[in-house]
C-alpha positions in Angstrom: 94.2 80.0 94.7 95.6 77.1 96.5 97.0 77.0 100.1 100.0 74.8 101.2 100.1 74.6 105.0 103.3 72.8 107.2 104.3 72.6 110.6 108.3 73.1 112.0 110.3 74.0 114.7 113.1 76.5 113.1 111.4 80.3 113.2 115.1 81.9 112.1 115.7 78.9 109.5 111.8 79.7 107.8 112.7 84.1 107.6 116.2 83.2 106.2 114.4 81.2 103.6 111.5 84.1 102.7 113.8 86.6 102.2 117.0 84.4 100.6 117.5 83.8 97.0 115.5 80.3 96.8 116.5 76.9 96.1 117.0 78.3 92.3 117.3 81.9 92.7 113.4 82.5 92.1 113.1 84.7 94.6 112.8 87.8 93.6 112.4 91.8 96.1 111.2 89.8 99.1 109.3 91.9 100.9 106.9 92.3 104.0 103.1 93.3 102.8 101.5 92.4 106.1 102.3 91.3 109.8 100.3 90.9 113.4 100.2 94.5 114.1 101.3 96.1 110.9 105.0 97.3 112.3 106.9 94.2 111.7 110.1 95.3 110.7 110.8 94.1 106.7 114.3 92.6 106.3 113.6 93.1 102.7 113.6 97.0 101.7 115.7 98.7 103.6 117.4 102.4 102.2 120.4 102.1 104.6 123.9 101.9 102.9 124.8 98.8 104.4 122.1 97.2 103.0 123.6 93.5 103.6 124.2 93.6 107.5 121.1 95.7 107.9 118.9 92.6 106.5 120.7 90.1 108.3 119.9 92.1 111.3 116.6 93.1 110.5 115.9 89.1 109.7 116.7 87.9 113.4 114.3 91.0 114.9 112.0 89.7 113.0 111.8 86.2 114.0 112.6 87.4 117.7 109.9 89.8 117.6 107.6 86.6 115.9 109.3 83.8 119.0 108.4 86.4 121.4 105.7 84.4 122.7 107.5 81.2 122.6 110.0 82.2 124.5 107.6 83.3 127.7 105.6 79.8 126.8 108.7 77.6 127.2 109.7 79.3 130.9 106.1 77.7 132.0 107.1 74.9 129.8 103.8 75.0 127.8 105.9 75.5 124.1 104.6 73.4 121.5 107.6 71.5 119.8 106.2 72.3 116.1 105.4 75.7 117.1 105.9 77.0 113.7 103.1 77.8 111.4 104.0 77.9 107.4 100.9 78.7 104.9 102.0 79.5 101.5 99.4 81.2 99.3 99.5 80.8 95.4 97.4 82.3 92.7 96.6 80.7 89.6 98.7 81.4 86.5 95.8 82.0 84.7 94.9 85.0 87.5 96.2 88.9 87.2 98.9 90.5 89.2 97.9 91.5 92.1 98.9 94.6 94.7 100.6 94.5 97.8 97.7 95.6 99.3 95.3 93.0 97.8 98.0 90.0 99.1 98.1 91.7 102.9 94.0 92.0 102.7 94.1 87.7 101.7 96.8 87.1 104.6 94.7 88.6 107.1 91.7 87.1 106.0 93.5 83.7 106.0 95.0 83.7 109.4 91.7 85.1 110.8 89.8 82.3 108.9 92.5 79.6 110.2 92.3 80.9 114.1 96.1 81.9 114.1 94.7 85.4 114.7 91.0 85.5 114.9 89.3 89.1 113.9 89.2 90.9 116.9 91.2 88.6 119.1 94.4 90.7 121.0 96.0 87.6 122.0 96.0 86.1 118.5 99.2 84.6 117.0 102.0 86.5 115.8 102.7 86.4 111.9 104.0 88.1 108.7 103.1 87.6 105.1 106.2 87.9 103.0 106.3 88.3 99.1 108.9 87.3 97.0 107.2 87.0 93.7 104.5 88.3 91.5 102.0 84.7 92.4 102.0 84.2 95.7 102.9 85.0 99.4 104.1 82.8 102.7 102.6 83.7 106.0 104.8 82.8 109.0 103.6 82.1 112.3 104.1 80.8 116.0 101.5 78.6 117.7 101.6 80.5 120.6 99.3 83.1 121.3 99.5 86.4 123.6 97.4 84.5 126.4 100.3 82.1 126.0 97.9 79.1 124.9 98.4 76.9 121.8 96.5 78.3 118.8 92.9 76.8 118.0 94.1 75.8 114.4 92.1 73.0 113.9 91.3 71.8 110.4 93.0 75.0 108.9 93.4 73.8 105.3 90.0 73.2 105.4 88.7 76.6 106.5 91.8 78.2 104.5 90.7 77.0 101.5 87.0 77.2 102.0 88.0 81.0 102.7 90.3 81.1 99.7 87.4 80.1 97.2 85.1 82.9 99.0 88.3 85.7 97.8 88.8 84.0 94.1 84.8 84.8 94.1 84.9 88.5 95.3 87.9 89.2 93.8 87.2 87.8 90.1 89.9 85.2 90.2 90.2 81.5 88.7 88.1 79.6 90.4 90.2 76.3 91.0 88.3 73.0 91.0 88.4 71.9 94.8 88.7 68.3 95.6 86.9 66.2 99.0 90.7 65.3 99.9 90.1 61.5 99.1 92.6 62.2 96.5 96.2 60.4 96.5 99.4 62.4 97.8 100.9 64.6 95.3 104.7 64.1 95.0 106.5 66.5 96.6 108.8 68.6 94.8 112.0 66.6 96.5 110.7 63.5 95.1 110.0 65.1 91.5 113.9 66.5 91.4 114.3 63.2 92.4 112.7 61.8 89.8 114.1 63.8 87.2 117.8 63.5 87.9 117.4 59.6 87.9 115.6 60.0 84.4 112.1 59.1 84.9 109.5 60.9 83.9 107.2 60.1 87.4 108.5 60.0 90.8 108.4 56.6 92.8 105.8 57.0 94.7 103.9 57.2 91.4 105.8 54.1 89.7 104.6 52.1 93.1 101.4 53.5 93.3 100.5 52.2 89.9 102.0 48.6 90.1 99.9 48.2 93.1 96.5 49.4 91.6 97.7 46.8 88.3 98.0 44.0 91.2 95.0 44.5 93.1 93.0 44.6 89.4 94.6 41.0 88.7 94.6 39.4 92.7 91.9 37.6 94.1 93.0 38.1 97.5 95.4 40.0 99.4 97.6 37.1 99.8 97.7 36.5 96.4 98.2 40.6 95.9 101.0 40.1 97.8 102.7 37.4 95.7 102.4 39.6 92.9 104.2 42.3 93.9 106.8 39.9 95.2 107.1 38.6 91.9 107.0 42.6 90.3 110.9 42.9 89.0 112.4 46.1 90.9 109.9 46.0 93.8 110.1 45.4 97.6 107.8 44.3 99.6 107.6 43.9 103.3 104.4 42.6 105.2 103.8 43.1 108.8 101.6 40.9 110.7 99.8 40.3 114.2 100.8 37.7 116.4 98.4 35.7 115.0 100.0 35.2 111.9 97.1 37.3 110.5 98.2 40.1 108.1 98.1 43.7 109.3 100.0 45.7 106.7 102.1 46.4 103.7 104.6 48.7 102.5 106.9 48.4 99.1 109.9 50.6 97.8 111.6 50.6 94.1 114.9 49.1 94.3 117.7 51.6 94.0 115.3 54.7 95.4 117.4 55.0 98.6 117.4 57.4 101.4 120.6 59.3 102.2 121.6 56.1 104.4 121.4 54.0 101.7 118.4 52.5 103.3 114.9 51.8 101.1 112.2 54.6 101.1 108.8 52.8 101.9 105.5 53.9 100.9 102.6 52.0 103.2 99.6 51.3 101.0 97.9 53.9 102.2 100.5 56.5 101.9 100.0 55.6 98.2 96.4 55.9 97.4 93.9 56.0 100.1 91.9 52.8 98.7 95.8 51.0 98.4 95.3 50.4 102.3 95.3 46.8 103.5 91.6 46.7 104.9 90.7 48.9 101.8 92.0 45.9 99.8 90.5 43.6 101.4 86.8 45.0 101.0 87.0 45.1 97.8 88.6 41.8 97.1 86.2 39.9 99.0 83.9 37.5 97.0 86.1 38.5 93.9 87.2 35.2 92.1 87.2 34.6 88.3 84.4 33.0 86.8 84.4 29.1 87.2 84.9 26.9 83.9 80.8 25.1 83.7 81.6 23.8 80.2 81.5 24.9 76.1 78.4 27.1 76.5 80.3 28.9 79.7 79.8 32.8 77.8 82.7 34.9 77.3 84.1 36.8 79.8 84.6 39.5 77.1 81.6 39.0 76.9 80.7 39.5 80.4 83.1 42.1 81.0 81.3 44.7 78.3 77.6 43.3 79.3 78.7 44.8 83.2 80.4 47.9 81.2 77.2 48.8 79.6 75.3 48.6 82.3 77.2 51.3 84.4 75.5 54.4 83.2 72.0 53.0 83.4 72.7 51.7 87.3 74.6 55.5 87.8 71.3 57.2 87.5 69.2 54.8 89.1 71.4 52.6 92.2 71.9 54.7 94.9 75.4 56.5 95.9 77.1 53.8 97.3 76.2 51.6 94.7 77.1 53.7 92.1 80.5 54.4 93.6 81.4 50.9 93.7 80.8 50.5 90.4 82.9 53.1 89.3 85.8 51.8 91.5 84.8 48.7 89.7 85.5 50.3 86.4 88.4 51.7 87.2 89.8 48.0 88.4 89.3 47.2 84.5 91.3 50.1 83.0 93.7 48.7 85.5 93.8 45.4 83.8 93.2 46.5 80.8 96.8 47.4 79.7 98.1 43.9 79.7 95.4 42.7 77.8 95.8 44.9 74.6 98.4 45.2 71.8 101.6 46.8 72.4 100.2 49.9 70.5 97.6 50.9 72.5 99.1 50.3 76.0 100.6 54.2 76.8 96.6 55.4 76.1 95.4 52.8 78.1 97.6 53.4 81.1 97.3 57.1 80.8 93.3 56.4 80.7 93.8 53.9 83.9 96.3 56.8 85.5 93.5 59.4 84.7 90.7 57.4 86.2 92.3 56.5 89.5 90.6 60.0 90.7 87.5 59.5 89.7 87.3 55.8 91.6 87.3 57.6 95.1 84.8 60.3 96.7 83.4 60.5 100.3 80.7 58.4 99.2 81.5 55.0 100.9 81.6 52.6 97.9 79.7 48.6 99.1 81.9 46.8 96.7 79.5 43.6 96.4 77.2 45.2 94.1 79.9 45.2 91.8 81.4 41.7 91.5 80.3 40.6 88.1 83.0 43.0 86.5 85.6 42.2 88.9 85.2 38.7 88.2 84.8 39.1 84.3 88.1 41.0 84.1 89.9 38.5 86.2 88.7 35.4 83.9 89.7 37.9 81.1 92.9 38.0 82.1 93.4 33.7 82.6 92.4 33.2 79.1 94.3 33.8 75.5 92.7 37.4 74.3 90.3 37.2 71.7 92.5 37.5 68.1 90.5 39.8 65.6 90.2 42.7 68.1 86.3 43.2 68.2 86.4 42.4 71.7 88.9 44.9 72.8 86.7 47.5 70.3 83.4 46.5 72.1 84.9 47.1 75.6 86.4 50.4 74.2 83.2 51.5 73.0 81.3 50.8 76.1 83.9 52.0 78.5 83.8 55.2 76.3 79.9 55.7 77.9 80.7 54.7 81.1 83.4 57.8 81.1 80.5 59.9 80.2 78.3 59.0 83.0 81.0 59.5 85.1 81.5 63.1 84.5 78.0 63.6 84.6 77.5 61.5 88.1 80.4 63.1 89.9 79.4 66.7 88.5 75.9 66.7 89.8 77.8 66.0 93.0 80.0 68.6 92.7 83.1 66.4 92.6 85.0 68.8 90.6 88.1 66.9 90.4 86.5 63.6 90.1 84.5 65.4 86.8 87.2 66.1 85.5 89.4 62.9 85.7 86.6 61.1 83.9 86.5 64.0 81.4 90.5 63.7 80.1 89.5 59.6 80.9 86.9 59.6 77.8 89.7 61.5 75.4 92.4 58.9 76.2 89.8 56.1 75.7 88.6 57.6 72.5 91.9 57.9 71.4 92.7 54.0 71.8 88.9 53.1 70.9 89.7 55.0 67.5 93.2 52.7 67.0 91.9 49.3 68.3 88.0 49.6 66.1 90.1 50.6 62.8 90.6 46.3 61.6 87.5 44.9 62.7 85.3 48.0 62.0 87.4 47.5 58.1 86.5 43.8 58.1 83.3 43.7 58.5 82.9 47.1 56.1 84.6 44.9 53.6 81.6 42.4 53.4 78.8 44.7 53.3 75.7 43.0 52.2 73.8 43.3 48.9 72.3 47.1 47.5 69.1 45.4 48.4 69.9 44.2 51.6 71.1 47.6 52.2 67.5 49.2 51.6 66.3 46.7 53.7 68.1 47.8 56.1 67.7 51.3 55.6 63.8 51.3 56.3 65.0 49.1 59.6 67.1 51.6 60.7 64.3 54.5 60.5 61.6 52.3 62.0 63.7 51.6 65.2 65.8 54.4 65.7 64.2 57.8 63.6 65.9 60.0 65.7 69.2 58.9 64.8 68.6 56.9 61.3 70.4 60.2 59.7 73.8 60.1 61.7 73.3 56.3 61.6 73.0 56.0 57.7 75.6 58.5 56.9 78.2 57.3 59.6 81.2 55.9 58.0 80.2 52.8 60.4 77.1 52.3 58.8 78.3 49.1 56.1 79.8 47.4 59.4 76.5 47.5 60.9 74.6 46.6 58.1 77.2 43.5 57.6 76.2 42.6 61.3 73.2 42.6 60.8 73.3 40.5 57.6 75.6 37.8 59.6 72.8 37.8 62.5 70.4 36.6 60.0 72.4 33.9 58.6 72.3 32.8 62.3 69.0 32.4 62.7 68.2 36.3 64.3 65.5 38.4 63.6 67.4 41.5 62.5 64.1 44.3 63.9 63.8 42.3 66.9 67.8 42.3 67.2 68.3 46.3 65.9 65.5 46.9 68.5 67.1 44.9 71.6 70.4 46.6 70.9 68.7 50.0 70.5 67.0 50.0 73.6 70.0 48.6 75.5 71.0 52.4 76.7 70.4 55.8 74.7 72.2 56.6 71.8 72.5 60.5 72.5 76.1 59.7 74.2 77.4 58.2 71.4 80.2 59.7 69.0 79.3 57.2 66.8 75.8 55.3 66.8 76.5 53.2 64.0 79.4 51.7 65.5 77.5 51.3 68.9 74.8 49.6 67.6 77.6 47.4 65.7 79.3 46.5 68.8 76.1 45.8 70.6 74.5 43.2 67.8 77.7 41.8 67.3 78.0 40.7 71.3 74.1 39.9 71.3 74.7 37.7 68.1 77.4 35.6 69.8 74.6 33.7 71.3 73.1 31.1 69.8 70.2 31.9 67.7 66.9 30.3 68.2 66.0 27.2 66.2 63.2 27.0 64.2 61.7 24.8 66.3 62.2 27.4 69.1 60.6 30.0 67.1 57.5 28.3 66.5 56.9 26.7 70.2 57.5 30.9 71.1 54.3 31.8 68.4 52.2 28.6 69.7 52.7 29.9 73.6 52.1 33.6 71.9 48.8 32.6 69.6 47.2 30.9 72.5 47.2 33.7 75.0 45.5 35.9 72.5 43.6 33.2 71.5 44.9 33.5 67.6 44.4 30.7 65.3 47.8 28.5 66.2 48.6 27.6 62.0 48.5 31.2 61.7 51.5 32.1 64.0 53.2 28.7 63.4 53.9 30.0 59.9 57.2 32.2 61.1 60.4 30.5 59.6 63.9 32.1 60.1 64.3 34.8 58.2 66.5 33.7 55.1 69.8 35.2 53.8 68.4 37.0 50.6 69.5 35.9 47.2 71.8 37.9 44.7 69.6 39.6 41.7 69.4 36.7 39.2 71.0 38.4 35.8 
């Protein structure tokens, strides 16, 4: 069940509504099922003749009867000016039917939780729970109790649905997946018909709210935030700052989405997305700068982007909360970015992956956004450099964003972040779905060069030596020739394939993988873009070795690189 609470100032307006025929004729037998004292009069079923006048009537005692109060509040000019109270109650569609009776039992319960009209209280609120479909219920109230002081309402959507997840217990409903309200405004259902008359398939508060999330992945600082959006075709941007000159806040509209005056609707960053806020931008931008150019041996920030990936799920379970939660905020930055990086095919998955995601960035856990500035800066040299061509990159990132999904449903689930669960949860199936489109070519390349049969046996025993609890799924994976054929080209480049197979192995457990094979692929193909060790390198590493344990030095020195083996002479 889910509870919708509002304020206004129209008691009359609010009946007429209840008991009309809706914005789209959905309402259907509105009818009273409970009220303040139980003899409310019900503009709804009435047996007299003149059914029509009766209800119009019968409407305006009503809302007298419920402005009673109000009315002896304003002559001592104590009336609140929202003095109207509006909670509408909605089962899930997954839930039974249930009785009049059952609905008036929940409205009581839920006006009594909210303090309208406390259990045993005389001078609690008046109200009236009206029904007008088979799902839910409206209770309407004044905020003016019998003792002629405002209600103590404080927090009530709080204790409303805290009291709502109590009844779906007792009464064997759907149990709805309750969120810490650091989630972003839903449109309302104005802005959706809005929306949908104008042809889009999200409102504009949406559009907005993801351009802004794509700029801050991109900025470096909130200035140059700023200048992108300026530069964003279709979007409006207006800054206001302190007499200083300093900045002090943002807002941004969609050109054309207009109010009836023809003036721009504005959205402040925080309207938006609680973490869209100016200072919210700010922490996290600070110390965020791309990687500085040191030369031809500078790594990849591919590279560096999937090494900060992969570590994720290990630094989940061990860094604590606030740690954790920046990088997951972190992450979701690079499924941000991560759209205008890929091929044209694989950007609706992507941004459906990024959309999906933007829940699971945000909890009431704090995030300290330092701890996670080596992905930042990875994506945002990622993005100042041509894209790798073949597509392993993309692949690898895939493939280690696809474990760092994982961890997040598990990390948010132990913390009983429902809806942050599940956001990661449909996260990891939109991944997969693009992993499985971008890892098709390279995953086929390399297939398409597997080694030798002997090589392959080779390779075989490896694979059960370092890995036996997953040398079965590993050897029969359709993956398995890429990874032998990286393993083959790490040889040829002066690695130790066990030593290599090992490293990658132990990198993070293979029980979250779909597809060990093409893990362990991914991971010896990054590890391999390295430079391998020289020969020379190799035996300085056995001399240092053989004279701590005091081994005869010729012995050790006699490790050469292991040698790319030779076709089967005919």
């Amino acid at each position: 069940m889910i509870a919708k609470i509002s304020s206004g100032k129209d008691t009359a307006g609010l009946i007429r509504y209840l008991y009309g025929p809706g914005r789209a004729n959905e309402h259907t037998d509105p009818h009273l099922v409970a009220s303040w004292d139980g003899f409310a009069p019900d503009p709804g079923r009435t047996d007299n003749a003149t059914a029509t006048a009766t209800a119009t009537a019968t409407r305006k005692l009503l809302a007298a009867d419920l402005d009673l109060h109000l009315k002896q509040a304003r002559r001592l000019g104590r009336a609140p000016k929202q003095h109207v109270w509006h909670c509408s109650i909605r089962a899930a569609p997954e839930d039974r039917t249930l009785s009049d009776a059952e609905w008036a039992t929940i409205a009581r319960r839920i006006v009594a939780a909210t303090g309208i009209a406390p259990d045993g209280d005389p001078d609690g609120c008046r109200w009236a729970a009206v029904r007008h479909a088979d799902d839910h219920i409206h209770i309407a109230a004044t905020k003016v109790r019998g003792d002629l002081r405002p209600a103590r309402h404080w927090n009530d959507y709080l204790t409303a649905d805290k009291e709502l997840a109590t009844i779906e217990k007792e009464y064997g409903l759907q149990q709805v997946r309750r969120g810490d309200h650091t989630a972003a405004k839903r449109p309302t259902r104005a802005e959706q018909e809005k929306a949908r008359r104008s042809g889009h398939a999200t409102t504009a508060r949406e559009r907005l709210r993801a351009t802004a999330r794509t700029a801050v992945s991109v900025a470096t600082s909130t200035e140059e935030f700023l200048g992108i959006l300026t530069a964003t075709d279709k979007v409006l941007v207006e800054t206001q700052r302190f007499p200083s000159g300093d900045l002090r806040g943002y807002k941004l509209a969609l050109k054309g989405d207009t109010n009836a005056a023809g003036e721009p609707i504005w959205y402040s960053g925080s309207k938006l997305a609680p973490d869209l806020s100016l200072p919210k931008i700010k922490q996290r931008l600070e110390g965020t700068a791309p990687q500085p150019r040191t030369g031809r041996d500078r790594p990849s920030p591919w590279h560096q982007a999937i090494t900060a990936a992969e570590r994720i799920p290990q630094l989940l379970d061990q860094a604590d909360d606030e740690a954790a939660q920046a990088h997951l905020a972190a992450f979701g930055e690079a499924l941000d970015a991560l759209p205008l990086l890929a091929p044209q095919n694989l950007r609706p998955q992507l941004r459906q992956a990024a959309s999906a995601f933007e829940r699971a960035t945000r909890s009431r856990i704090q995030a300290e956004h330092h701890h996670a500035r080596a992905l930042r800066s990875a994506v945002r040299s990622m993005l100042r450099e041509p894209a790798p061509k073949d597509g392993a990159a993309l692949a690898m990132l895939l493939d280690a964003a696809l474990l760092v999904a994982l961890a997040a449903t598990r990390w948010h689930h132990l913390r009983h972040h429902d809806q942050q669960a599940t956001a990661a949860q449909q996260t990891h199936l939109h991944l997969q779905a693009a992993y499985d489109q971008a890892a098709t070519a390279p995953l086929a390349a390399l297939a398409h060069r597997k080694p030798s049969a002997p090589t392959l046996e080779r390779f075989t025993t490896l694979i059960h030596e370092t890995a036996p609890a997953h040398a079965r799924q590993i050897l029969d994976d359709p993956g398995w020739h890429a990874l032998a054929t990286a393993l083959a080209d790490a040889e040829t480049t002066g690695h130790q394939s066990a030593m290599l197979l090992q490293q990658a192995a132990d990198q993070r457990t293979l029980d979250d993988a779909r597809s060990p094979a093409r893990t362990l692929t991914w991971r010896i193909h990054r590890l391999t873009q390295r430079t391998g060790p020289s020969h020379r390198a190799l035996v300085a590493k056995a001399r240092s070795t053989a004279q701590r344990l005091n081994a005869p030095v010729h012995e050790a020195a006699a490790i050469r690189p292991p040698q790319s083996p030779r076709a089967p002479q005919r």
